[in-house]
Short mmCIF file of the C-alpha atoms (twelve columns), coordinates in Angstrom:
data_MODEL
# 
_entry.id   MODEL 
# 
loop_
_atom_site.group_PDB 
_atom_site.id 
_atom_site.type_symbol 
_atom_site.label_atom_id 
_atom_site.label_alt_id 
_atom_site.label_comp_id 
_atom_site.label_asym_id 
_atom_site.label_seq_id 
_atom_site.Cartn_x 
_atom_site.Cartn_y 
_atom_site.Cartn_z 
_atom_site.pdbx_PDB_model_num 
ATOM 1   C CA . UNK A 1   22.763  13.096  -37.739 1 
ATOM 2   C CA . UNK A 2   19.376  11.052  -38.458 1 
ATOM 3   C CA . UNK A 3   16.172  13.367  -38.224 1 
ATOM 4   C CA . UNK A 4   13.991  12.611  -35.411 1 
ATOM 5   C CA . UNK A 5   10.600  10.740  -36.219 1 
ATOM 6   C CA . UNK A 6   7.940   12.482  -34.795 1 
ATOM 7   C CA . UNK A 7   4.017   11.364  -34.980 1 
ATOM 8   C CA . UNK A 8   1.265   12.547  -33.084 1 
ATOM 9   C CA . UNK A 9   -1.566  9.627   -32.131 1 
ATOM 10  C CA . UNK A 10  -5.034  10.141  -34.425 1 
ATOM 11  C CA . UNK A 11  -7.560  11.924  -32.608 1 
ATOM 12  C CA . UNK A 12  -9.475  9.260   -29.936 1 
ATOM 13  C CA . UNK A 13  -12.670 10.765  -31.879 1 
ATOM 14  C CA . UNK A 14  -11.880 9.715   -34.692 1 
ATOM 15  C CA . UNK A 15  -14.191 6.855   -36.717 1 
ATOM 16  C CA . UNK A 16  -13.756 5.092   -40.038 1 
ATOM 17  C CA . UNK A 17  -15.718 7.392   -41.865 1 
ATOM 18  C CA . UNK A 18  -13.738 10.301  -40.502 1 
ATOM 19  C CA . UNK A 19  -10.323 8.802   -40.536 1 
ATOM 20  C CA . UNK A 20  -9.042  9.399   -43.967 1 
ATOM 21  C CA . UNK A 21  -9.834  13.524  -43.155 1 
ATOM 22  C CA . UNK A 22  -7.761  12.813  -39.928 1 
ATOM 23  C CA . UNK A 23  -4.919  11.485  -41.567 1 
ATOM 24  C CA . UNK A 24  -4.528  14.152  -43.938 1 
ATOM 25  C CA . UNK A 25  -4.581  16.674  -41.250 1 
ATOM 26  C CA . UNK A 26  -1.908  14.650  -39.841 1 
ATOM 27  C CA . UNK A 27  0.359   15.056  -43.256 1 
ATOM 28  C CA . UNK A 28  -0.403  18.167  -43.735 1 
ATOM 29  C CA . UNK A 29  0.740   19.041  -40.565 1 
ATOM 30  C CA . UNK A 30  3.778   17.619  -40.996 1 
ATOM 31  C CA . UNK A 31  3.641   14.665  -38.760 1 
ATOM 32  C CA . UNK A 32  6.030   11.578  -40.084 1 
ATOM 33  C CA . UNK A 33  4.293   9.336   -38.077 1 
ATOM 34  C CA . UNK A 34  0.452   8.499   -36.916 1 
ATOM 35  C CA . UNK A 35  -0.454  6.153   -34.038 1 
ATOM 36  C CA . UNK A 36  -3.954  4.820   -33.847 1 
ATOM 37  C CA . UNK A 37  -6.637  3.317   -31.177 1 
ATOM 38  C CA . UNK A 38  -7.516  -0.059  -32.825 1 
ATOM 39  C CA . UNK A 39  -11.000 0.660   -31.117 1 
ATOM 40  C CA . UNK A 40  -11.426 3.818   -33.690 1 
ATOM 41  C CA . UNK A 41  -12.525 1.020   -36.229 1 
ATOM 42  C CA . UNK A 42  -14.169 -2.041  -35.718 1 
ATOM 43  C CA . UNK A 43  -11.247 -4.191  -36.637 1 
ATOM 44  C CA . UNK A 44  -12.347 -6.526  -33.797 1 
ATOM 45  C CA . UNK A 45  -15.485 -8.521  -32.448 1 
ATOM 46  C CA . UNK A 46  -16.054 -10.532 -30.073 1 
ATOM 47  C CA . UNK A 47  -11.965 -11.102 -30.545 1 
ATOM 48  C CA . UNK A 48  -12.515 -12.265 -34.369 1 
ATOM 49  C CA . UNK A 49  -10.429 -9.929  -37.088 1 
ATOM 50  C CA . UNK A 50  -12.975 -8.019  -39.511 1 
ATOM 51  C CA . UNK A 51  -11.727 -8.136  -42.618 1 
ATOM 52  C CA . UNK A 52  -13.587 -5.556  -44.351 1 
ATOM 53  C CA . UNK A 53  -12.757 -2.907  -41.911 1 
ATOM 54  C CA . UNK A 54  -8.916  -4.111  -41.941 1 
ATOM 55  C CA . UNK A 55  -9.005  -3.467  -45.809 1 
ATOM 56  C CA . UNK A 56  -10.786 -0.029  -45.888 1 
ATOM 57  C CA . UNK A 57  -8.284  1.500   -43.721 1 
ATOM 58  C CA . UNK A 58  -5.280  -0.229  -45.731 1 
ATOM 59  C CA . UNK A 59  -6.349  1.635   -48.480 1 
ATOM 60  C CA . UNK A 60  -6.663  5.210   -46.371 1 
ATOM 61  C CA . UNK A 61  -3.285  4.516   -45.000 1 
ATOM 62  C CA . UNK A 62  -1.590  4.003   -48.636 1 
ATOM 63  C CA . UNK A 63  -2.648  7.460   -49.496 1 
ATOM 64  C CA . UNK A 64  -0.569  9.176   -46.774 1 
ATOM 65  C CA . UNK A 65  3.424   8.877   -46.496 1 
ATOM 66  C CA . UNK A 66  3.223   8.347   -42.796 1 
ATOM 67  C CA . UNK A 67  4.510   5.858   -40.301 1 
ATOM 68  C CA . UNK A 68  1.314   4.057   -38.531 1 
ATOM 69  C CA . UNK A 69  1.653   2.592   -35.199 1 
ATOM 70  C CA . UNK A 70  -1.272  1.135   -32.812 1 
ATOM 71  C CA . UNK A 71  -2.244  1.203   -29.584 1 
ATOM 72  C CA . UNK A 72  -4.639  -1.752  -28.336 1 
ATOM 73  C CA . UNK A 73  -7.858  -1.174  -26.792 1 
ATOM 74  C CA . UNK A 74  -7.977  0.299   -23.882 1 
ATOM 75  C CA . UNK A 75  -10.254 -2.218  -22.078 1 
ATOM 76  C CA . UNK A 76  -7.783  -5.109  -22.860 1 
ATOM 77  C CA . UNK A 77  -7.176  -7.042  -19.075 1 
ATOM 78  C CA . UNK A 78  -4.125  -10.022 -20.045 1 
ATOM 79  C CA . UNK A 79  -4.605  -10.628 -16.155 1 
ATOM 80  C CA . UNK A 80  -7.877  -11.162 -16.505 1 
ATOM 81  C CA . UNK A 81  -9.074  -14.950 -16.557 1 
ATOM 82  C CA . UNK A 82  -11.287 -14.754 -19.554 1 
ATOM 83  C CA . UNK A 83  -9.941  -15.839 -22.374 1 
ATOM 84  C CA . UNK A 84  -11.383 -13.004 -24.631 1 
ATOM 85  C CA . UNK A 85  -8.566  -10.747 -23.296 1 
ATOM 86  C CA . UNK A 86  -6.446  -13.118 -24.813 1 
ATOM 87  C CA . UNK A 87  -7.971  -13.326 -28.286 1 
ATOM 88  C CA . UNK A 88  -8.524  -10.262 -28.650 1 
ATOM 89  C CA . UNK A 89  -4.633  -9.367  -28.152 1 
ATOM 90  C CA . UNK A 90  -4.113  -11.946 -30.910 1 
ATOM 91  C CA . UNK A 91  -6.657  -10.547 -33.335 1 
ATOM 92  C CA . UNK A 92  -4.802  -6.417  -32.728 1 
ATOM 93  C CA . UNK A 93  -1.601  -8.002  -33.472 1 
ATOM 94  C CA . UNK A 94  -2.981  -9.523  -36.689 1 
ATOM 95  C CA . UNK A 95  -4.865  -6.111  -37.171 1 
ATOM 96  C CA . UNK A 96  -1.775  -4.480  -37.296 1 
ATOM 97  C CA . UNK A 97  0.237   -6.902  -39.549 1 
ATOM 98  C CA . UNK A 98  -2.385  -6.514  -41.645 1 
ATOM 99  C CA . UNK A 99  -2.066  -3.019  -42.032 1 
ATOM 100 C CA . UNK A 100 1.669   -2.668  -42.477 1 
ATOM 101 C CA . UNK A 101 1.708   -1.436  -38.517 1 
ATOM 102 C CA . UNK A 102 5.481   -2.888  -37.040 1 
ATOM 103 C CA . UNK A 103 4.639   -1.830  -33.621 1 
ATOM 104 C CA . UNK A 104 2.112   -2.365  -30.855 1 
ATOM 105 C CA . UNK A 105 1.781   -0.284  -27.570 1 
ATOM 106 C CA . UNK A 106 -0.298  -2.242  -24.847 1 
ATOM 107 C CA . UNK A 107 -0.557  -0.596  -20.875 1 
ATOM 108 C CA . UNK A 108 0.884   -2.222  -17.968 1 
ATOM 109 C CA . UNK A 109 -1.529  -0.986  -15.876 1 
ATOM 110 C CA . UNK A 110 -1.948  -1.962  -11.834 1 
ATOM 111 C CA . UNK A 111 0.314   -4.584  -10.805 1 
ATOM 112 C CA . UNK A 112 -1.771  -6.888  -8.923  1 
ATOM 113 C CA . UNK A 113 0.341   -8.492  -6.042  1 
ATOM 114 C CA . UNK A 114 -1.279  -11.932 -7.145  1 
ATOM 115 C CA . UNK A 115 1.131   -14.423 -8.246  1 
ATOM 116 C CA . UNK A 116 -1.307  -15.785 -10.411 1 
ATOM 117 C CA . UNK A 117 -2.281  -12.524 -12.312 1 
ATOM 118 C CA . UNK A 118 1.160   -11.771 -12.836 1 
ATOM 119 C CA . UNK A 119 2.453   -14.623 -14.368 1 
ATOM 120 C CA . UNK A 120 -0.658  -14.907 -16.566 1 
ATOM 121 C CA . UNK A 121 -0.033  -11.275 -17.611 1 
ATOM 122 C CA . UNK A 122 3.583   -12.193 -18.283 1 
ATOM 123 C CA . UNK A 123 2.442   -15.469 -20.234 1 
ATOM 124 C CA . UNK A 124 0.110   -14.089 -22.332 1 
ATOM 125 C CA . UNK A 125 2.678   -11.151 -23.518 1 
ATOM 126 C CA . UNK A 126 4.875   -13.570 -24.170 1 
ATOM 127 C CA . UNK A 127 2.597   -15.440 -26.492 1 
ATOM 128 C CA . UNK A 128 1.406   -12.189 -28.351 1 
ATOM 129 C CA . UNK A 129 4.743   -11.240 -28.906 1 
ATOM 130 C CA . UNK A 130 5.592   -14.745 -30.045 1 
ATOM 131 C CA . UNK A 131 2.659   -14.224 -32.564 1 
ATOM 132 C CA . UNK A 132 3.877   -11.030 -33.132 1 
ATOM 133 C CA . UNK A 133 7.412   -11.708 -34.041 1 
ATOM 134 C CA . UNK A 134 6.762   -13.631 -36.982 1 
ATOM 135 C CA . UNK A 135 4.221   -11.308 -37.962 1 
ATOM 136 C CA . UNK A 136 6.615   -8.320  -38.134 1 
ATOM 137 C CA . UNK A 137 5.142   -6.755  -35.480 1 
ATOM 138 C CA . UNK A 138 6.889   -5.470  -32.364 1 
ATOM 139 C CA . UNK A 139 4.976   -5.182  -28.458 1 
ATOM 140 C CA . UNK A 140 5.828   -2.471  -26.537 1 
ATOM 141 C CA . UNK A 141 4.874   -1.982  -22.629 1 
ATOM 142 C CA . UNK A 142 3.297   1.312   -21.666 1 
ATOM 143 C CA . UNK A 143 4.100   2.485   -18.212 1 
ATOM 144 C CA . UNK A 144 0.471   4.351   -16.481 1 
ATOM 145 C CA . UNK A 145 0.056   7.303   -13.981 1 
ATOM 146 C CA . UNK A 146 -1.814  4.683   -11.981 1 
ATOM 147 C CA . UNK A 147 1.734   2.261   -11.138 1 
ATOM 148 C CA . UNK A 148 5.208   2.559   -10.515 1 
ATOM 149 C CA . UNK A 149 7.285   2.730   -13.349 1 
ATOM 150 C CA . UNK A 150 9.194   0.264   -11.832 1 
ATOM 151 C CA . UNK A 151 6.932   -2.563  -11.814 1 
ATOM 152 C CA . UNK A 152 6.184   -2.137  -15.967 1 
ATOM 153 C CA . UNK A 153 9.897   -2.033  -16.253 1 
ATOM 154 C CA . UNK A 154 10.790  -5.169  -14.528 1 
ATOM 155 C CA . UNK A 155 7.936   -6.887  -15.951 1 
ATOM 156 C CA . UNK A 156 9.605   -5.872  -19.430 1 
ATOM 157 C CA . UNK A 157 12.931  -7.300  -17.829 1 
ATOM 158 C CA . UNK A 158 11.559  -10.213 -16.484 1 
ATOM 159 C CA . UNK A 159 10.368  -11.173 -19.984 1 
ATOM 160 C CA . UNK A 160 13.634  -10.020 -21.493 1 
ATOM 161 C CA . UNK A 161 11.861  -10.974 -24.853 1 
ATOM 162 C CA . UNK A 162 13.478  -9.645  -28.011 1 
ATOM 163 C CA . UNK A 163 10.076  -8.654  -29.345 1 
ATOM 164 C CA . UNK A 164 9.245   -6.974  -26.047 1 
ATOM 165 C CA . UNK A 165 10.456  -3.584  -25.322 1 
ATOM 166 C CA . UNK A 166 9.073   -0.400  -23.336 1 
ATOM 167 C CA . UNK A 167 6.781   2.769   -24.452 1 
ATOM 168 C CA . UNK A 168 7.634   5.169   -22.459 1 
ATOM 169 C CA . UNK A 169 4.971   7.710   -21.564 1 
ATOM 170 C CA . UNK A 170 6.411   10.990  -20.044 1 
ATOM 171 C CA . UNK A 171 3.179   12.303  -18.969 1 
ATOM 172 C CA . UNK A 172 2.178   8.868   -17.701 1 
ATOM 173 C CA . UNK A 173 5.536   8.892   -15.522 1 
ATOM 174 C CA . UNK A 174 5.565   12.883  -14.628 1 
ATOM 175 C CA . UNK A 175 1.809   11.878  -12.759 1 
ATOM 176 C CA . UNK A 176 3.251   8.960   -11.607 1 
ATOM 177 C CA . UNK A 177 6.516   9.609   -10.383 1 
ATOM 178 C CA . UNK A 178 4.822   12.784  -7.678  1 
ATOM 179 C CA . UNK A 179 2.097   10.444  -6.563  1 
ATOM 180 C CA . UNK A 180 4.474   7.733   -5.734  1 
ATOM 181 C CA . UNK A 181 7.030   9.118   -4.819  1 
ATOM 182 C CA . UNK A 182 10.255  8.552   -6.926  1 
ATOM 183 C CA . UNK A 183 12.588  10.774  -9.307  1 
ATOM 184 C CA . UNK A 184 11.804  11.855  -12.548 1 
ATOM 185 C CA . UNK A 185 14.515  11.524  -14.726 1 
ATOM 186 C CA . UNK A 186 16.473  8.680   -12.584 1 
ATOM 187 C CA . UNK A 187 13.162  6.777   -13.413 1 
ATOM 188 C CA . UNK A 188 13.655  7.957   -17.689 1 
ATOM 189 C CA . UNK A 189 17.665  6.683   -16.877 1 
ATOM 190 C CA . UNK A 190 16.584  3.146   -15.572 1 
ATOM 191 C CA . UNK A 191 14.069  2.831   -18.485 1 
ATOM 192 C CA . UNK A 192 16.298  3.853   -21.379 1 
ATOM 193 C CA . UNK A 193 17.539  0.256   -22.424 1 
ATOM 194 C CA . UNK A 194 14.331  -1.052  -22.831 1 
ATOM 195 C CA . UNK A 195 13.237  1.845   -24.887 1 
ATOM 196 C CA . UNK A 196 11.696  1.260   -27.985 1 
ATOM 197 C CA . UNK A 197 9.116   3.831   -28.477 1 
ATOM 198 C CA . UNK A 198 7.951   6.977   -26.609 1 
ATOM 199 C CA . UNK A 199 5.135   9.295   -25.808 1 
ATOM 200 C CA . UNK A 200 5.098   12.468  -25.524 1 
ATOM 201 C CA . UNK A 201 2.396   14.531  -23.236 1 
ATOM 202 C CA . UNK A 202 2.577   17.103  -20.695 1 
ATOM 203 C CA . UNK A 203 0.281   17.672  -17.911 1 
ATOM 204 C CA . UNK A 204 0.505   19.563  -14.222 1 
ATOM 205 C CA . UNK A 205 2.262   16.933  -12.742 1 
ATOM 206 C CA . UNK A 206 -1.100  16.670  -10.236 1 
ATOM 207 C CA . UNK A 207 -2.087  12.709  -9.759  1 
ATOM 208 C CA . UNK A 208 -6.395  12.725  -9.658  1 
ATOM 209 C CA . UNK A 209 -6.994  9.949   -7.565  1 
ATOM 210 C CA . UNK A 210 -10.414 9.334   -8.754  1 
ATOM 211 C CA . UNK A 211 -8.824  7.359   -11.258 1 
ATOM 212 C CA . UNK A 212 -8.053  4.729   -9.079  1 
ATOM 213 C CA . UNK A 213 -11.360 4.711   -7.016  1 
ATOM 214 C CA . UNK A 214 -13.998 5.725   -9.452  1 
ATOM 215 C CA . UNK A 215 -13.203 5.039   -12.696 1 
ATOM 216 C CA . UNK A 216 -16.345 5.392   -14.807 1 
ATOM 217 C CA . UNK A 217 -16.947 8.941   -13.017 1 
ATOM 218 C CA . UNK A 218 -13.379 9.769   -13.833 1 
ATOM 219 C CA . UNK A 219 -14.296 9.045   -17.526 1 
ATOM 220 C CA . UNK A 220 -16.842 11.940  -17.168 1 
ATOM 221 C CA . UNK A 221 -15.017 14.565  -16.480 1 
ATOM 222 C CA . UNK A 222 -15.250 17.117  -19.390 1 
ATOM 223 C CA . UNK A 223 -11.514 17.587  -21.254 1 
ATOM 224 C CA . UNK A 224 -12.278 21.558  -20.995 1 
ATOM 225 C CA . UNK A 225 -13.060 20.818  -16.660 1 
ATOM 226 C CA . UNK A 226 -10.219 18.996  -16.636 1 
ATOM 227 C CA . UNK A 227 -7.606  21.106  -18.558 1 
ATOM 228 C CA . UNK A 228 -8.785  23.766  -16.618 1 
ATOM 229 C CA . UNK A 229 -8.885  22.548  -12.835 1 
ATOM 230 C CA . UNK A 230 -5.422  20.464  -13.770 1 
ATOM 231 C CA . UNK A 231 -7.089  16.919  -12.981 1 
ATOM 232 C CA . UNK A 232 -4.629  14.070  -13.602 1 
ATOM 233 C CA . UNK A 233 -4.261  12.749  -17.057 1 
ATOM 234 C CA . UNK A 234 -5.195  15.683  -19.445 1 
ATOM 235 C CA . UNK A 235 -2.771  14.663  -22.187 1 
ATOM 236 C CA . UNK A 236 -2.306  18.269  -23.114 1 
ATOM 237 C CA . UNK A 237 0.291   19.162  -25.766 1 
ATOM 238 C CA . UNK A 238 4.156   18.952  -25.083 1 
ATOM 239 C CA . UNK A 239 5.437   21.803  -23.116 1 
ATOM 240 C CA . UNK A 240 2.125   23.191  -22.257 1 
ATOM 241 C CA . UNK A 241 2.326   21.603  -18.983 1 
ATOM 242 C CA . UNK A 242 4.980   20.950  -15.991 1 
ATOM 243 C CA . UNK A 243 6.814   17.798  -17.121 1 
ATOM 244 C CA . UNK A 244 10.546  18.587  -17.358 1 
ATOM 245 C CA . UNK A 245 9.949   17.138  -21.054 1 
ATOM 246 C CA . UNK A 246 13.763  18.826  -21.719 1 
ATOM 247 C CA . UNK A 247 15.278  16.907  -19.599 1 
ATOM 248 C CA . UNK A 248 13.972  13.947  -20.574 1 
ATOM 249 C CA . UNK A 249 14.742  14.378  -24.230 1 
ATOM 250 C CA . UNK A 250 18.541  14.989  -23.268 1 
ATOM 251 C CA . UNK A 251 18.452  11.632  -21.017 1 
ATOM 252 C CA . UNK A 252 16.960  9.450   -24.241 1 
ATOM 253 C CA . UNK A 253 18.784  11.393  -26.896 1 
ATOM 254 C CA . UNK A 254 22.128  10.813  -24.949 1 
ATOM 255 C CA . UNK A 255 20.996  7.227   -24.493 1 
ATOM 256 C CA . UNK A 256 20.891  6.835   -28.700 1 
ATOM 257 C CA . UNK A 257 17.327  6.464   -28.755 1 
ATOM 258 C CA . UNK A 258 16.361  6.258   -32.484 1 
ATOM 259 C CA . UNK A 259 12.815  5.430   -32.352 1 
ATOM 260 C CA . UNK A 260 9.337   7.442   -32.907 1 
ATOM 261 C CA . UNK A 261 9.034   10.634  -30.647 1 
ATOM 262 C CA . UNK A 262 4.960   10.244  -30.463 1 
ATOM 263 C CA . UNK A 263 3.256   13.099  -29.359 1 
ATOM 264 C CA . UNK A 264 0.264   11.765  -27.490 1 
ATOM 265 C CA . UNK A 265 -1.919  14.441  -26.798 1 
ATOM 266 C CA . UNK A 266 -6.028  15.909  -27.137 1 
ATOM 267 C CA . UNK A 267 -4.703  16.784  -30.835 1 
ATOM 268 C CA . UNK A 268 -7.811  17.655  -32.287 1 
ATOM 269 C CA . UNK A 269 -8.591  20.235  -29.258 1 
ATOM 270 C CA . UNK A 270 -5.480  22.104  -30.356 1 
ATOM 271 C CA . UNK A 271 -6.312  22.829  -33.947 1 
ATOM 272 C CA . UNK A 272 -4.792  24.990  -35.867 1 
ATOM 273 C CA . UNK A 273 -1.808  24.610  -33.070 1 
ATOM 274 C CA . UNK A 274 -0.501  21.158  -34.303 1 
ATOM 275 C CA . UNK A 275 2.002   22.278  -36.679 1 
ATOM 276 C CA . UNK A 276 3.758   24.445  -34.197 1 
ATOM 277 C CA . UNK A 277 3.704   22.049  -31.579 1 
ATOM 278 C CA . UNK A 278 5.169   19.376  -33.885 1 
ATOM 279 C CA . UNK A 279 8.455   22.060  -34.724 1 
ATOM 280 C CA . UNK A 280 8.620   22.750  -31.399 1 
ATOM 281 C CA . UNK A 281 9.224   18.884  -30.381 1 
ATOM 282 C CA . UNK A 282 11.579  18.934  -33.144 1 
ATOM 283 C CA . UNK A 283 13.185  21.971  -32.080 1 
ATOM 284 C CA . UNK A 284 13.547  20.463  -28.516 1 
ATOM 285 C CA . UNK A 285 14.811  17.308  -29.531 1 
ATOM 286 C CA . UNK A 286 17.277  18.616  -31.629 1 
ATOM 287 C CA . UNK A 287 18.607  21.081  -28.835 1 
ATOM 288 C CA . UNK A 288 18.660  18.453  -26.524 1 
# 
């Protein structure tokens, strides 16, 4: 039977100059995988590819035996009218071409109810993973605690684009699925087929609504107030939180999923844990 791939994302504190110390944590660790925030580096401005920056961090990648994957910005808005949104999802594929990266996780985030917004989200996805397919380079839809599963997954279906498939977050879903309202693993079951990449966080299962009506205060919160006081999103390591993460490992193992198991957690606050939580994943998916 193939051994799991298992990374862990680079810490979000990471910078260039601190990256190449991050990485070999990662190895050392044991990791077989490492995804990073294309913000860490300043691979992008004003939606224009730096190629200095690109180059720097090709060469700190070449020194690790590691799988890289990216995640896009966090501020990227494809429903958004301006058409930096839409550059600048051009430039991260390019970004990650350029650094060997053969997969790109971008959120769904709210769906909008406006026609409009939807179909230029759907458009612009469509022409990113255009770009992207003859790049090498493979989008992937992350479902958020803020939506319905549902609505990223149809969106995924409604593209039914071979270079389009579906990151499924587990702690994204676990928040989601007890604030709105639907089943856990039924949710992981409808998901499954467009499957291409998953992430792996726990949390208490408790939805923080500031998150969808203050955002920037949200984004104050101190990690150590929020770990403590269970408030939404915490991203804490696998199985140190509520998620039935077992279950959901026998539902995508049974369903043949072969891709990277990506723990995406607060890595750097749980030093010198990270090697047992990696054997542990690996213990549980194996189990499974």
């Amino acid at each position: 039977m193939k051994k799991p791939v298992i990374g862990v994302n680079v810490p979000s504190s990471a910078t260039m100059g601190s990256l190449e110390g991050e990485l070999g944590r990662i190895a050392a660790d044991g990791w077989d995988a490492a995804e990073l925030n294309l913000a860490a580096c300043p691979f992008i401005l004003g939606g224009r590819l730096q190629q200095p920056a690109v180059d720097y961090v090709r060469s700190l990648f070449e020194k690790f035996s590691l799988h890289y994957t990216a995640h896009v910005c966090y501020g990227l808005d494809l429903r958004s009218p301006d058409e930096l949104h839409h550059r600048v999802l051009d430039a991260s594929v390019r970004v990650c071409a350029a650094l060997g990266i053969d997969r790109l996780n971008l959120h769904f985030e709210e769906f909008s109810h406006d026609r409009a917004k939807e179909a230029r989200w759907l458009e612009r996805v469509r022409e990113g993973a255009d770009l992207a397919a003859g790049l090498g380079v493979a989008l992937n839809v992350e479902n958020v605690e803020v939506e319905d599963v549902r609505y990223a997954l149809e969106a995924v279906e409604t593209l039914d684009h071979p270079n389009v498939g579906m990151t499924l977050d587990l702690g994204h879903l676990w928040l989601s699925a007890n604030w709105f309202h639907y089943d856990f693993l039924e949710a992981v079951k409808a998901c499954v087929p467009r499957v291409r990449h998953v992430h792996v966080n726990d949390n208490g299962g408790v939805f923080e609504p500031m998150r969808l009506t203050d955002y920037h205060l949200y984004n104050t919160l101190g990690k150590g107030y929020r770990f403590t006081f269970d408030r939404g999103d915490v991203h804490v390591a696998p199985f140190w939180g509520t998620a039935p993460l077992k279950e959901a490992f026998s539902v995508l193992k049974s369903a043949g999923f072969d891709g990277i198991w990506l723990c995406e957690y607060y890595s750097q606050l749980f030093h010198p844990l990270n090697g047992d939580i990696r054997r542990r994943v690996l213990e549980e998916i194996e189990n499974a």
